[in-house]
C-alpha positions, -999 to 999 in steps of 0.1 A, spaced: 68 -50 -30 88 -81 -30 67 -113 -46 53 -127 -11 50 -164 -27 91 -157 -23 90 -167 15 75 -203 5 112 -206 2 119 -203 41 111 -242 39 141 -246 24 161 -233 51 138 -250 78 145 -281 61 186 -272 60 184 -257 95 157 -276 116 165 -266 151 174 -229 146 145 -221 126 121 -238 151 140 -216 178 134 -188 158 95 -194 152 93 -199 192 112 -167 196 94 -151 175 58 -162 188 69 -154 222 79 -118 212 45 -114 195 25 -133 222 1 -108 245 22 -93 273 29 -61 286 22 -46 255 -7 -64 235 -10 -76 202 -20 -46 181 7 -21 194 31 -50 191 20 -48 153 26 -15 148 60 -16 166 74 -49 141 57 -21 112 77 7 124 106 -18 126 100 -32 89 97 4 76 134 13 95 149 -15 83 130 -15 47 119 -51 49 91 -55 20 79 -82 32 78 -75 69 63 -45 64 31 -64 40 29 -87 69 32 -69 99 10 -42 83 -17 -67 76 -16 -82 111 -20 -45 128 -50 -41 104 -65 -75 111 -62 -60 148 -77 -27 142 -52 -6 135 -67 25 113 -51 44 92 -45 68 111 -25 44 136 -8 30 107 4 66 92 13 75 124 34 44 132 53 52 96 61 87 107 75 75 143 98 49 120 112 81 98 110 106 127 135 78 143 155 72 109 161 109 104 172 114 140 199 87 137 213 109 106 212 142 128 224 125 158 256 113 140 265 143 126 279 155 156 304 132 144 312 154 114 328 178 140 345 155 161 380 157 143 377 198 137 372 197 177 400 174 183 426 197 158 412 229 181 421 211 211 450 204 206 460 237 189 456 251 229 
């Protein structure tokens, strides 16, 4: 993984960037706060996230947050195979696209 002592960094860009990055944090905490969904499935969602997007660190934080909340293994390995189940699907999905100009050619070959 990415070296987390990295994000100490972020400073810099709350110190650049004062008002967005507090709007951020305040975005972020109420996305994360307990709701509909609560905290520990709200974890594992932000994990499955970092693993689609391939965030190192999200995925070290998130995944220690859904731990800290119980998550099991089980949960957690789960939650990884939703996130490829979902990247994988966006591959098939778009290959209909692969067809879309042999089906134009046959159309208009009528």
């Amino acid at each position: 993984m990415y070296d987390m002592k990295n994000l100490a960094r972020l400073f810099a860009v709350k110190r650049a960037a004062p008002a967005a990055m507090l709007a951020f944090d305040a975005f972020s905490d109420a996305a994360f706060a307990d709701g509909a969904l609560p905290p520990k499935v709200k974890e594992l969602v932000a994990v499955a996230v970092a693993l689609t997007t391939q965030c190192p660190y999200c995925i070290e934080i998130h995944a220690r947050e859904a731990r800290a909340l119980g998550a099991s293994d089980a949960e957690l390995a789960e939650t990884a195979l939703l996130a490829a189940a979902i990247r994988a699907g966006g591959a098939i999905t778009h290959a209909a696209h692969l067809f879309a100009a042999k089906d134009a050619a046959a159309q208009a070959a009528k």
